[in-house]
RODO-2510 file (C-alpha; in nm, 4 decimals, decimal comma):
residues 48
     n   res          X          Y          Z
     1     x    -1,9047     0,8605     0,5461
     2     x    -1,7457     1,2162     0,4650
     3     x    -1,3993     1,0708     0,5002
     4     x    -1,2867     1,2367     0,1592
     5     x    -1,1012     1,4797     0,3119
     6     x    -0,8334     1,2436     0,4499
     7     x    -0,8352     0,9249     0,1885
     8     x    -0,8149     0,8623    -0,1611
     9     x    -0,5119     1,0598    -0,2439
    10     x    -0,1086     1,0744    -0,1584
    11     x    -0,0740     1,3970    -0,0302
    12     x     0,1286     1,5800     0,2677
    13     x    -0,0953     1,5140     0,5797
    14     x    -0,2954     1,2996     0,4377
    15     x    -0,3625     0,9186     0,5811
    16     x    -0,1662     0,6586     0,3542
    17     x    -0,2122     0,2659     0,3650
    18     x     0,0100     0,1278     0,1341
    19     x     0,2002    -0,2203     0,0923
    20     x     0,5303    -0,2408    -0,1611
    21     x     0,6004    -0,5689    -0,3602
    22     x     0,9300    -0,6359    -0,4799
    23     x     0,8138    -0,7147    -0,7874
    24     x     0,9385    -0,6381    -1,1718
    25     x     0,5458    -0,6246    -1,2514
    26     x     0,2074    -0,6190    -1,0490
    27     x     0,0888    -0,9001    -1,2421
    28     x     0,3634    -1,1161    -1,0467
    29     x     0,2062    -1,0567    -0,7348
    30     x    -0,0678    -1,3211    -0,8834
    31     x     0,1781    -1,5221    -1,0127
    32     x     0,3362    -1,5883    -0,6453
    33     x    -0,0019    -1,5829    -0,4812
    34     x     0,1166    -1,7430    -0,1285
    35     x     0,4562    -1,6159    -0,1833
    36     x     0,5417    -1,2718     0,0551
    37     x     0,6792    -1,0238    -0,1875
    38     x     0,5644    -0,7380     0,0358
    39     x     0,8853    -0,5557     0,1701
    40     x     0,7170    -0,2891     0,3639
    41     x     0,3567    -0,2134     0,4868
    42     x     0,2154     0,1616     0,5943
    43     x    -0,0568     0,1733     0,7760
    44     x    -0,2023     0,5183     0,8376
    45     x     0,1412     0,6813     0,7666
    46     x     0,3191     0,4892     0,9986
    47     x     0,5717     0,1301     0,8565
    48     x     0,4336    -0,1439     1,0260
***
């Protein structure tokens, strides 16, 4: 696919997709499965 050169790492011009829980632990996320923890979603370095 020779897309290694823009995914797979947090870098400065790099791509990110990233969601953030609010959350004390990730194993909560399970534990409110069909809860929305999620306070903020980027999606190719731009919130959504």
């Amino acid at each position: 696919m020779r897309r290694h050169a823009h995914i797979g790492s947090i870098e400065v011009g790099e791509y990110a997709d990233l969601a953030i829980f609010d959350v004390e632990d990730y194993l909560e996320i399970l534990y409110y499965f069909g809860v929305n923890c999620c306070v903020m979603a980027v999606k190719r370095a731009e919130i959504v």
